[in-house]
C-alpha angles and dihedrals in degrees: 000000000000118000133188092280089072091061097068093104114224113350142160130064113334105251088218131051091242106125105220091229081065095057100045089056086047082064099037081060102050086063093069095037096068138113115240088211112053090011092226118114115269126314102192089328115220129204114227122208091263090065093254118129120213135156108289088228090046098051092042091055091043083062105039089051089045095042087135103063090044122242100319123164106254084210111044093011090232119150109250136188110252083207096059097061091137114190118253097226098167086038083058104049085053101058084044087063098044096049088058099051086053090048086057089046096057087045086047092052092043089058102035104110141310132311103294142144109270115205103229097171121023140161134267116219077262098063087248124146109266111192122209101200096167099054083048094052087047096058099037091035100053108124098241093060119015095103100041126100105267133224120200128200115198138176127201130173151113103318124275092010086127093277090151094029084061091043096049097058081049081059094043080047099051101034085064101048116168096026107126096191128078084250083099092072080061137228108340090236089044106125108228111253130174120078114027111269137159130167113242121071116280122104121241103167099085105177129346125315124197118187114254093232124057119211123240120227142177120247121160090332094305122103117234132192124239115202119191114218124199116192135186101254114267097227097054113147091198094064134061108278093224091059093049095055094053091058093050086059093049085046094059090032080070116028121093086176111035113180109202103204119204139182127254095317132002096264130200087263105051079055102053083048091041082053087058103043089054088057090052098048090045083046088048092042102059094034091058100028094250132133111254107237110345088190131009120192123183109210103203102205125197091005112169111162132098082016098230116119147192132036099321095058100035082055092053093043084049085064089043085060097045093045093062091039087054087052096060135038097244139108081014083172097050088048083054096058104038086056095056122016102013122096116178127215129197120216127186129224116295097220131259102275078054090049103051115013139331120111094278085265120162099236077061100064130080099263086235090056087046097058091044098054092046086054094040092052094043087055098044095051084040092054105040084049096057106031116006101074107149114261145179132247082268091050091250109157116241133217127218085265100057098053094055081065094052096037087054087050086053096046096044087064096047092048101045097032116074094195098178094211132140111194126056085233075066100048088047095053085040091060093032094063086035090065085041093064084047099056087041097060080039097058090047087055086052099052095044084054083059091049089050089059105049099061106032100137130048095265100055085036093060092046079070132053136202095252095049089043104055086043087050094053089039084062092052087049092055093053096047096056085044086053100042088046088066099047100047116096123209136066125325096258094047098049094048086052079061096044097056093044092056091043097047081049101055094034082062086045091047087048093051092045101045081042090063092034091056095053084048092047090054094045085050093060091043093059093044100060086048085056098049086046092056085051105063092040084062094062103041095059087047093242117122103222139152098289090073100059086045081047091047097048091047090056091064090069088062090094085059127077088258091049100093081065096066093020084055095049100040082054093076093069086067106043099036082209084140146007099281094210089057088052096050089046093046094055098052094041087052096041095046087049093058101033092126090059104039089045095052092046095041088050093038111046108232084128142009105268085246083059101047089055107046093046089061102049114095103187112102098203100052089047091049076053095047100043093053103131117253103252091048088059095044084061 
C-alpha cells in the first residue's frame, strides 16, 4: 500500500551535475526572450525602428496581414519602416543559449528519479494556492513528450470515496499496454502502490498530484502522452472553500477525460455542484482558450439498487437522470452536457476489507467488484487513447508544451487574485467579467490603432486636433465602461472595483496615446506650412514641382478648423504679397518656436487650435495672411 512517503515528488541525489536555481533563472529569462506575436522565443529575431524584437517571420507577416493600417508596431503602435528590420544577432545567440539549457533541463527531468506522484498544487497553513512550477515543467517538459500531443485523466469528487484507488489500477492499467490478459490488475496479494491512498476519512491527498511519467501510446500512427492527475476533492468540508474550488477549476483546466466520482447514487446535490462546476470549466475555457469539459464521466461508486452494474446500466440510469432534468427547469447546464459529452458508469460494493483496511489487493475485493473495475479501467485508458486528446476551443489539438503555457496563464491569476468567493458560481462569473476587462481594453487598443490610421500623414493629421482628439477618445471611453458596466456579473461593489480598474488602465492608455498625438500634431503643421512655402516658390518662378501637390493637398483641410493655416499660406501664391518660400519657412520656424504653448492650449482647450495659432504668431504680416476671410482666399 502507498503511504504518505510516496508523495514527496522527485526526490534523491540528482542523476546529473544542473543546480535547480540554474534552471529556474533559465526560465526567468525565457520569458523575456519571447515573440509577442507567435509567443514562442525568437526565430531569427529582428529589431524594428521603435526599439521592439520579434521573429522576422512573425513581424513580415504582421505587416503583410495589416497592410491597411501601414507598418505599425503591434507593441508600442509606432510607424516603422518595413526597410529598416535589422537582425538581432546578440538577441539570437541568446535564445540559442537559452534553448539549449532548456533542452538539458528536459534530459535532466526525464532522469530525476524514479516513477512517482509530483505534487504540482498544494495548500499554505493558510489553505492558499502554492504552485510548484518546477515539478509541472519536469513532468510536461520531459524530451520524449513535450512536444506530443498530451491526454489527461482526472478525478474529482467528495473526499476518501476511493479517487486515487481508482486512479492507481489506471496506472497498473497503463503502465502494461498492449497486454490482452487480466495479468495487467497485478498479483492478487500485490499491495496497491502509486498515488497516496488509505480507507478511513481523512484526506491525504492535499493539493493536486500528477504522476512524474507520462505513458506513450499509439494513436494513427502518432504517439501520444497520457498523464494521470490526483486532486484534493472538491467538496471537502475540512478546506477553504475557496481553495477547493480553485482546485476543482485546474482540475478541469487540465483534464480531457474528467471522472466525477460519486457516491452510491447521483444524488440532487452532486448535480447543483455539478451545475456549478459546469459554470466554472465553460468560464476557464473561454478565458484560456480551452474546450469546457471535453468528456464527463459520472462513477457511480457503491451503487446497489437497483443491483445492476457496469456501463450498460450506468447508460440507462444516465437517462433516468436527464429525463428528470428534462422535466424541470433546473441545472439547465448540467442537462446540456449529459445529453451530449457525459457517460455513467455503475460500480458495486468493493467489499469490507476494501471498506475499511487491507493493502487495495485483489484477493481483497468482492469477485463481482473486481470484474466491474477491470472493465471500467479498460474502458477508461481505451477511451482517452482514441478519442480524448486535449484540445483548444478551436479543437487544435496541444502539445505538452502548450498547455504549460496555459496552465502558467491559469495559475498567475490564482496566485495573484484573492476572489473571495465561495461558491464555484462565484469563481465562473470572477473569471467571466476578468476576460471582460480583458476584451474591453482590448476594444479601446483596437480603436487608437484606428485612429492611428486615419490620420497617418500630415494632411489627415491636421483635419484633428489634440483637443478633439483627446474628447473624441473620452467619448469612446464613456461608451466602452457603459458598456463594460452591463456586461459585468456580481454584486454592485465588486463590479464598480472593476470598473475603475478598467477605467485607471485605459486612462493611462488614452494619456500615452493624445501625448503622441500631440508631438505629431505639432511635426504635421509644421510641414504643412513647408509645403505651402515650396509651393509658392513653384509658382513664382513659373515650374510646376512638388510643392505644389503638397500645396494642393494642404489646401483640402481649409474647410477644417486648421485649414486658414495652409489656406493662408497658399494665399501668398496669388497675391504675391510675399516670397512664398520665406512664408512657408516663417511659419514653421514660429511655429516650431512656440510649439509648448500652442500644444498645451490646443490639447487643453483654453483656445481653438486656429486661435492658438494666430495668437502666437508675431509676425504682422503672416497673421494679416492667416486671418484673410474665407471667400477672399477662395478667390
Amino acid at each position: 500500500m502507498g503511504n504518505g512517503s510516496t508523495k514527496q515528488g522527485i526526490s534523491g541525489p540528482s542523476p546529473r551535475s544542473v543546480p535547480l536555481q540554474n534552471m529556474n533563472s533559465v526560465e526567468a529569462i525565457s520569458e523575456e526572450v519571447v515573440c509577442s506575436i507567435c509567443l514562442e522565443m525568437y526565430d531569427d529575431p529582428v529589431t524594428i525602428d521603435c526599439g521592439h524584437n520579434f521573429c522576422q517571420v512573425c513581424i513580415s507577416a504582421h505587416w503583410a496581414a495589416n497592410s491597411k493600417t501601414g507598418s505599425t508596431c503591434p507593441e508600442c503602435r509606432r510607424t516603422c519602416s518595413r526597410n529598416h528590420m535589422i537582425p538581432a544577432l546578440r538577441m539570437k545567440n541568446v535564445v540559442t543559449k537559452i534553448r539549449d539549457a532548456l533542452q538539458k533541463r528536459r534530459e535532466y527531468s526525464e532522469a530525476a528519479g524514479p516513477p512517482a506522484p509530483c505534487q504540482i498544487i498544494g495548500l499554505d497553513k493558510d489553505s492558499k494556492l502554492i504552485v510548484h512550477e518546477e515539478e509541472l515543467r519536469s513532468c510536461l517538459e520531459q524530451k520524449s513528450v513535450w512536444n506530443r500531443a498530451v491526454c489527461f485523466i482526472s478525478v474529482i469528487g467528495e473526499q476518501r470515496k476511493g479517487k486515487s484507488f481508482l486512479l492507481n489500477y489506471i496506472l497498473r492499467c497503463l503502465k502494461n499496454l498492449g497486454v490482452t490478459d487480466d495479468s495487467w490488475m497485478g498479483r492478487d496479494n500485490e499491495p496497491l502502490e502509486g498515488f497516496d491512498w488509505r480507507p478511513g476519512v481523512n484526506s491525504t491527498t492535499k493539493g493536486v498530484w500528477m504522476w512524474n511519467k507520462p505513458f506513450l501510446a499509439e494513436r494513427d500512427g502518432q504517439k501520444i502522452a497520457i498523464f494521470l492527475v490526483d486532486t484534493e476533492g472538491s467538496l471537502d468540508i475540512e478546506q477553504d472553500k475557496e481553495a477547493s474550488v480553485k482546485l476543482s477549476a485546474f482540475s478541469m483546466l487540465m483534464s480531457s477525460y474528467l471522472i466525477y466520482n460519486v457516491a452510491t447514487m447521483l444524488k440532487e446535490t452532486d448535480l447543483e455542484y455539478l451545475e456549478m462546476f459546469v459554470h466554472v470549466a465553460e468560464g476557464v475555457g473561454k478565458a484560456f482558450s480551452l474546450q469546457p469539459i471535453q468528456h464527463l464521466e459520472f462513477l457511480v461508486r457503491d451503487h446497489f439498487y437497483p443491483p445492476e452494474f457496469g456501463s450498460a446500466a450506468g447508460q440507462e440510469y444516465l437517462k433516468g437522470v436527464i429525463k428528470k432534468l428534462e422535466a424541470s427547469s433546473r441545472h439547465k447546464r448540467s442537462l446540456e452536457l449529459l445529453q451530449s459529452r457525459a457517460s455513467c458508469y455503475l460500480l458495486p460494493f468493493p467489499g469490507k476489507k476494501v471498506a475499511v483496511g487491507g493493502h487495495g489487493s485483489l484477493s481483497e475485493m468482492d469477485e463481482d467488484f473486481r470484474d466491474f473495475l477491470k472493465k471500467y479501467v479498460h474502458d477508461v485508458v481505451t477511451s482517452t487513447i482514441g478519442k480524448c486528446i486535449k484540445t483548444d476551443s478551436n479543437g487544435a489539438i496541444l502539445t505538452c508544451r502548450r498547455m504549460v503555457g496555459k496552465i502558467k496563464k491559469f495559475v498567475e491569476i490564482m496566485k495573484t487574485t484573492e476572489y473571495g468567493f465561495s461558491s464555484p458560481l462565484e469563481m465562473a462569473i470572477a473569471l467571466k467579467n476578468k476576460m471582460a476587462l480583458e476584451n474591453f481594453r482590448k476594444e479601446f487598443h483596437k480603436a487608437l490603432q484606428q485612429e492611428e490610421k486615419n490620420s497617418d500623414n500630415f494632411v489627415k493629421t491636421l483635419k484633428t486636433t489634440p483637443k478633439e482628439m483627446k474628447a473624441k477618445l473620452e467619448r469612446c471611453v464613456e461608451e466602452l465602461l457603459a458598456s463594460c458596466k452591463n456586461e459585468l456579473e456580481g454584486e454592485e461593489e465588486k463590479k464598480q472595483e472593476h470598473l475603475m480598474l478598467l477605467a485607471g488602465q485605459i486612462q493611462e492608455d488614452l494619456e500615452n496615446y493624445t501625448s503622441g498625438y500631440a508631438k505629431k500634431f505639432k511635426t504635421s503643421a509644421i510641414k504643412a506650412g513647408a509645403a505651402a512655402g515650396a509651393a509658392g516658390i513653384g509658382l513664382l518662378g513659373g515650374a510646376v514641382c512638388a510643392g505644389v501637390v503638397l500645396a494642393t493637398e494642404a489646401l483640402l483641410i481649409a474647410g477644417s478648423k486648421l485649414g486658414t493655416v495652409a489656406a493662408g499660406a497658399l494665399a501668398v501664391t496669388g497675391t504675391f504679397a510675399l516670397v512664398a518660400g520665406g512664408v512657408g519657412a516663417k511659419l514653421g520656424s514660429t511655429f516650431g518656436k512656440k510649439e509648448e504653448e500652442n500644444l498645451q492650449m490646443a490639447t487643453e482647450g483654453t483656445k481653438t487650435g486656429e486661435e492658438a495659432f494666430v495668437d502666437n504668431i508675431q509676425d504682422v504680416e503672416l497673421v494679416t495672411l492667416l486671418k484673410i476671410p474665407s471667400d477672399k482666399k477662395n478667390k
